[in-house]
C-alpha positions in Angstrom: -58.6 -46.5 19.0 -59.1 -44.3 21.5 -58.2 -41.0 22.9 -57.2 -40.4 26.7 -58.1 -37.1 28.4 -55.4 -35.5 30.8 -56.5 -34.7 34.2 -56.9 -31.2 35.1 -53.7 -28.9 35.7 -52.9 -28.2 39.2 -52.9 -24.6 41.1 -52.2 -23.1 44.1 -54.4 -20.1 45.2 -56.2 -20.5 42.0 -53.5 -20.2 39.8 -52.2 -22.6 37.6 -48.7 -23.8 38.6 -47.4 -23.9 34.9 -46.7 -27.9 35.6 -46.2 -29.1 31.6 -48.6 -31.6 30.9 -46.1 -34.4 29.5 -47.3 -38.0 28.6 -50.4 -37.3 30.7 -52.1 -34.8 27.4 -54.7 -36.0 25.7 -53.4 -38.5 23.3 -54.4 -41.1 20.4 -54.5 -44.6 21.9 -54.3 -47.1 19.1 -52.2 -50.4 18.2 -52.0 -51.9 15.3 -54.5 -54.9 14.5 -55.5 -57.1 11.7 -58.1 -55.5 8.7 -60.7 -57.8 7.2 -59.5 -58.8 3.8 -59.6 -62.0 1.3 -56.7 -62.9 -0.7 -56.1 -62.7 -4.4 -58.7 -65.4 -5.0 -61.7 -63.9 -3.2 -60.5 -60.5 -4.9 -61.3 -61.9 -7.8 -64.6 -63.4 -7.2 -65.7 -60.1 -5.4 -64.7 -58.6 -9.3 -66.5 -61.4 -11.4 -69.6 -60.6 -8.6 -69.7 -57.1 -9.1 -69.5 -57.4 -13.2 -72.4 -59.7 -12.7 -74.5 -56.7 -10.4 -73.3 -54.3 -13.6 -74.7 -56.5 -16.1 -78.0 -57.8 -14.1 -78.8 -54.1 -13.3 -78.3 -52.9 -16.7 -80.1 -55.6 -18.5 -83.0 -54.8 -15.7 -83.5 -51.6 -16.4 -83.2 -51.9 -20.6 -86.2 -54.7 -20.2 -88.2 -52.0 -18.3 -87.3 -49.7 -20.4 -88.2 -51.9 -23.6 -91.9 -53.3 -21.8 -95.0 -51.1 -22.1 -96.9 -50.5 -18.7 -95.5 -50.0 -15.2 -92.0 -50.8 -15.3 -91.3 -49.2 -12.2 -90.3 -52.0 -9.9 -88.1 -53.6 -12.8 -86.2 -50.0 -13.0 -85.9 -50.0 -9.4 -84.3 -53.1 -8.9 -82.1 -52.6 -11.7 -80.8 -49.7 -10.7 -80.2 -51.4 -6.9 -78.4 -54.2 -8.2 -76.3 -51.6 -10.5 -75.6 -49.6 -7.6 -74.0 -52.7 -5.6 -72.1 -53.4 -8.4 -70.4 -50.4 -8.5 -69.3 -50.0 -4.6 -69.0 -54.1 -3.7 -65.8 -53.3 -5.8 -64.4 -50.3 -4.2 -63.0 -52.7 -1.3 -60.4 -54.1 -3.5 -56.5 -52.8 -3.8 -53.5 -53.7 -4.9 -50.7 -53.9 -2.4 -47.1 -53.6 -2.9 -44.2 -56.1 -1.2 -43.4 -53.8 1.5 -46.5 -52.3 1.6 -49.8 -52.0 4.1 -53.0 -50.4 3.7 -54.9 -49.1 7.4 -58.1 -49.1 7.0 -60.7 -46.9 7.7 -65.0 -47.2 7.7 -65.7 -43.5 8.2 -63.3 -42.6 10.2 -63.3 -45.3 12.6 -60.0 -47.5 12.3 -60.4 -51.0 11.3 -56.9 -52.6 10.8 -54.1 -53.2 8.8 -53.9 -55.3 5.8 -50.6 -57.1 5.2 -50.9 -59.3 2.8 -49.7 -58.2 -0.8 -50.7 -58.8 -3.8 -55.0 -58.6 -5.0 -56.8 -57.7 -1.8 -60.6 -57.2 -1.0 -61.2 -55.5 2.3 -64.2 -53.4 3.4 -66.4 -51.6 1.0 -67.0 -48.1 0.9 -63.5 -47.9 3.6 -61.1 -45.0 2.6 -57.0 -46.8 3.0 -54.1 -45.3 3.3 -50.7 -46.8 2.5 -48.1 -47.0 5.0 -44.7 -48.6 3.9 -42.8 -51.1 6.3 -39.5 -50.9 4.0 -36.6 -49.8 5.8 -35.4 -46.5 5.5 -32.3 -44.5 6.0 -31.6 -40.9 6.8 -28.3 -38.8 7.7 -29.0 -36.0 10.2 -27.8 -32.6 9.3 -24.5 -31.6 10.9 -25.1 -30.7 14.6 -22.8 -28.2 16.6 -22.9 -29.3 20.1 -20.7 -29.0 22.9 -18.9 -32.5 24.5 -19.3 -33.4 28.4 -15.8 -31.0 28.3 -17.6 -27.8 27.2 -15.4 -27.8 23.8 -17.6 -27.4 20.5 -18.0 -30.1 17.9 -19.8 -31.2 14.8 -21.5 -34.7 14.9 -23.6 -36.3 12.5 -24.9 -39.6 12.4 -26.7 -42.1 10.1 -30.3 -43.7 11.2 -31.7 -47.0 9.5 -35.4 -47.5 10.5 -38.5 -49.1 9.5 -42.0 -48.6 10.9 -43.5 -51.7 12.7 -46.9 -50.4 14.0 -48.7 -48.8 10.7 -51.8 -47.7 13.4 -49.6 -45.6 15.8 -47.2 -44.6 12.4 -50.8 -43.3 11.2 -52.5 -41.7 13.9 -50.5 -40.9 17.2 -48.5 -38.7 15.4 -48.9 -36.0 12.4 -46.3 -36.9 10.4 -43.8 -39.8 11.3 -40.9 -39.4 9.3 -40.3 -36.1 10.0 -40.6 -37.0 13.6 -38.4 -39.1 14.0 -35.8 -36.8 12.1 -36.6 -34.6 14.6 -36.3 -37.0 17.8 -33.2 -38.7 15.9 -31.3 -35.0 16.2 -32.6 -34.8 19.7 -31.0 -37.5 20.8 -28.1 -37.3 18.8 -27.4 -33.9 20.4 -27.7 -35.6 24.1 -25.7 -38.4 23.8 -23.3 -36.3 22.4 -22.8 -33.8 25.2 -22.6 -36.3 27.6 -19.2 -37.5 26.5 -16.3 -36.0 26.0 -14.6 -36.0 22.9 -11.2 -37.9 23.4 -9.2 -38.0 26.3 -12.0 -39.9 28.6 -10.7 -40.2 32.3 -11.4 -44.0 33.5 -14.6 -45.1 33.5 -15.9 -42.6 30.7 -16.4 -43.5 27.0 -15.2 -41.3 24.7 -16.9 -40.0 21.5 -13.6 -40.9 19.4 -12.3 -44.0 21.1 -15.3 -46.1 21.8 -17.4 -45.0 18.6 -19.5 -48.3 18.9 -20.1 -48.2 22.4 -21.7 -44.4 21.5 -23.3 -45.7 18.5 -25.4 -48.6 20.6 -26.7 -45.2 22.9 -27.7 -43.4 20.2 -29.6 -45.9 18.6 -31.4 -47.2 22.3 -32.0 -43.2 22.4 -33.7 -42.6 19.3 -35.6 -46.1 19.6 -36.8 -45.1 23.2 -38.3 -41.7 21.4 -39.6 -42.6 18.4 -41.5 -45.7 19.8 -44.6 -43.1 20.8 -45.1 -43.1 16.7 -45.1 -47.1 16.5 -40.9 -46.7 14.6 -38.4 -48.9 15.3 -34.5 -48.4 14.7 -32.2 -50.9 13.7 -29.1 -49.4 14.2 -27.2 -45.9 14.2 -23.5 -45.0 13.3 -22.0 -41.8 13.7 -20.7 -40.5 10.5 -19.2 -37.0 11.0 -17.3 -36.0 14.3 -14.5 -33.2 14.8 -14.0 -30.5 16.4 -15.6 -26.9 15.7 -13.6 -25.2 12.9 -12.7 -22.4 16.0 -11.3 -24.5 18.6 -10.1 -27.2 15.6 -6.4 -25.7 15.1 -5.8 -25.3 18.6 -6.9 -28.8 19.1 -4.6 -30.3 16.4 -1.5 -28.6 18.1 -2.6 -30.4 21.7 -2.8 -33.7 19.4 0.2 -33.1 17.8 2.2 -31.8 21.7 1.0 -35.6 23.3 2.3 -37.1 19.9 5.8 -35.6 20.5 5.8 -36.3 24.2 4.7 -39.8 23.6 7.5 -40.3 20.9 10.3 -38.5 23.0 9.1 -41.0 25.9 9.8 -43.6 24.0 13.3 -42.2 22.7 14.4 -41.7 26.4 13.4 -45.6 27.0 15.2 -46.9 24.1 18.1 -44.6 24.6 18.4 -45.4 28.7 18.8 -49.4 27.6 21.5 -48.8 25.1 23.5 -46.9 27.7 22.7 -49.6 30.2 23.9 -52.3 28.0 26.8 -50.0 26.6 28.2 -50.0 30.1 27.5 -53.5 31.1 29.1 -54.7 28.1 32.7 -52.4 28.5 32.9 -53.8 32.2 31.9 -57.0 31.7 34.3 -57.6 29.3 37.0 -55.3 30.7 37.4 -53.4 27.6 37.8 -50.2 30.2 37.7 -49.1 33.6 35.5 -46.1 34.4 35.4 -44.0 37.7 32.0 -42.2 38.5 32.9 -39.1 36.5 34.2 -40.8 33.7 30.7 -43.0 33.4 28.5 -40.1 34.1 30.4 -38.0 30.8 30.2 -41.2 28.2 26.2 -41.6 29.7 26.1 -37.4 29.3 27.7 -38.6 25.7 25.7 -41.2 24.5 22.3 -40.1 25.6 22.8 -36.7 23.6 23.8 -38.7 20.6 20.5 -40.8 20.6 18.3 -38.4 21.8 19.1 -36.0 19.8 17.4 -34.8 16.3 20.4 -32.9 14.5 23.2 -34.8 13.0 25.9 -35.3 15.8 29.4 -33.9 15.8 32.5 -35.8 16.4 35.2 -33.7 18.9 38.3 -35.4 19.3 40.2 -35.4 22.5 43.7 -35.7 22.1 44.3 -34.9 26.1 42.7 -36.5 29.5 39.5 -35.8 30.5 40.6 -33.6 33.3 43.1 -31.5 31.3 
């Protein structure tokens, strides 16, 4: 592990030029490597070894105790061999399935232990545990305006897991609420960079192609979250409409193309019928019609299937001209 030093900010004239100092900061270079341990087995024999120290110390310093003269080299081992005994033990922990410990020998960084179960590792090192489960988090409700300019709410669901317990432990303070953080971030970007519905060719919209958005939103949040040794396994978008301002306004557009979509199909249908109407009472010479005569029973027809009220029988008992 180490830490790398930014070069020094530029200036002109002497003063600085305000340039941010980005990825170049100083920063905590570490990845993740293997700790030192023995299994379940050696845990055990480190145990039985350090109950043997207690005991050998103990019965050390009660015979110089109990023998007249100078005990003072009895005592003195005793007390060594007691004193082992009590820290060879401090090495060992108990880890979890879906558990690690990172290790640490005053300070410095030592590894990771992955195994589970009884483990002996490094005396006298301080661990800390860093679980590798995965993990799952809604944002909170985000009001962000679409590649349009109209306002929405989005929210989205992030499944994760932590896959390099060094950089999870030391690049950054605190990792889950980081990636919280950088999950929102990038939530809110993807999101105003397409519009809601109604994408013109080429463009995904946030409605109509939700997976498509989903698969950015996840590569976005992985591609932030990676500085803190987090990887995401997927993201879905679980909340999306429209601001409650703009939302009412919205519905009637929704509801205008519905009508116009449904009328255009009416007219279709409608334009057939009369088409086959015709064909049919001239191909089977039921009746003759001039221009003016076709163009009223088309004026006719089309008003009686187009139309939403109940139609009207008039009876004409004359010509058509009179």
């Amino acid at each position: 592990m180490s830490e790398t030093a930014a070069p020094p900010q530029e200036s002109v004239g002497g003063e600085p030029t305000g340039r941010p100092v980005g990825h170049d900061g100083t920063r905590v270079d570490v990845t993740e490597q293997p700790a030192w341990s023995l299994g379940a087995g050696g845990a055990a024999g480190v145990i039985a070894l350090s109950v043997v120290l207690l005991l050998g110390g103990t019965g050390l310093i009660v015979a110089a105790a109990a023998e007249a003269g100078s005990p003072g080299l009895l005592i003195t081992l005793g007390v060594v061999l007691f004193v082992v005994g009590v820290l060879v033990p401090t090495g060992v922990a108990v880890i979890n399935p879906g558990e690690t410990v990172v290790v640490q020998f005053f300070g410095r960084y030592l590894g990771t232990v992955r195994r589970t179960g009884l483990v002996a590792t490094v005396p006298l090192s301080t661990r800390r545990r860093v679980s590798v489960r995965v993990r799952n988090f809604e944002t909170s409700e985000l009001k962000v305006n679409d590649a349009d300019g109209n306002p929405i709410n989005i929210a989205a669901i992030v499944v994760w897991q932590v896959a390099d317990t060094a950089k999870a432990s030391f690049a950054v303070e605190d990792y889950t609420d980081f990636v919280v953080v950088q999950a929102e971030s990038a939530l809110r970007h993807v999101a105003m960079s397409h519009p809601y519905d109604d994408a013109e060719a080429g463009e995904e919209s946030l409605r109509g192609a939700t997976e498509v958005v989903s698969a950015e939103i996840a590569a976005e949040v992985a591609a932030r979250v990676v500085v803190a040794g987090v990887e995401v396994i997927e993201a879905r978008i679980s909340n999306l409409a429209y601001a409650p301002e703009i939302a009412q306004a919205m519905l009637q557009r929704q509801q205008a193309g519905a009508i116009i979509a449904a009328r255009s199909r009416i007219v279709e249908g409608a334009v057939s019928m009369v088409e086959d109407a015709l064909s049919r009472l001239e191909s089977e010479d039921i009746v003759t019609l001039d221009d003016e005569r076709r163009a009223t029973m088309v004026s006719n027809l089309l008003v009686v299937l187009c139309g939403d009220s109940r139609v009207t029988p008039v009876v004409n008992t004359g010509s058509l001209y009179q």
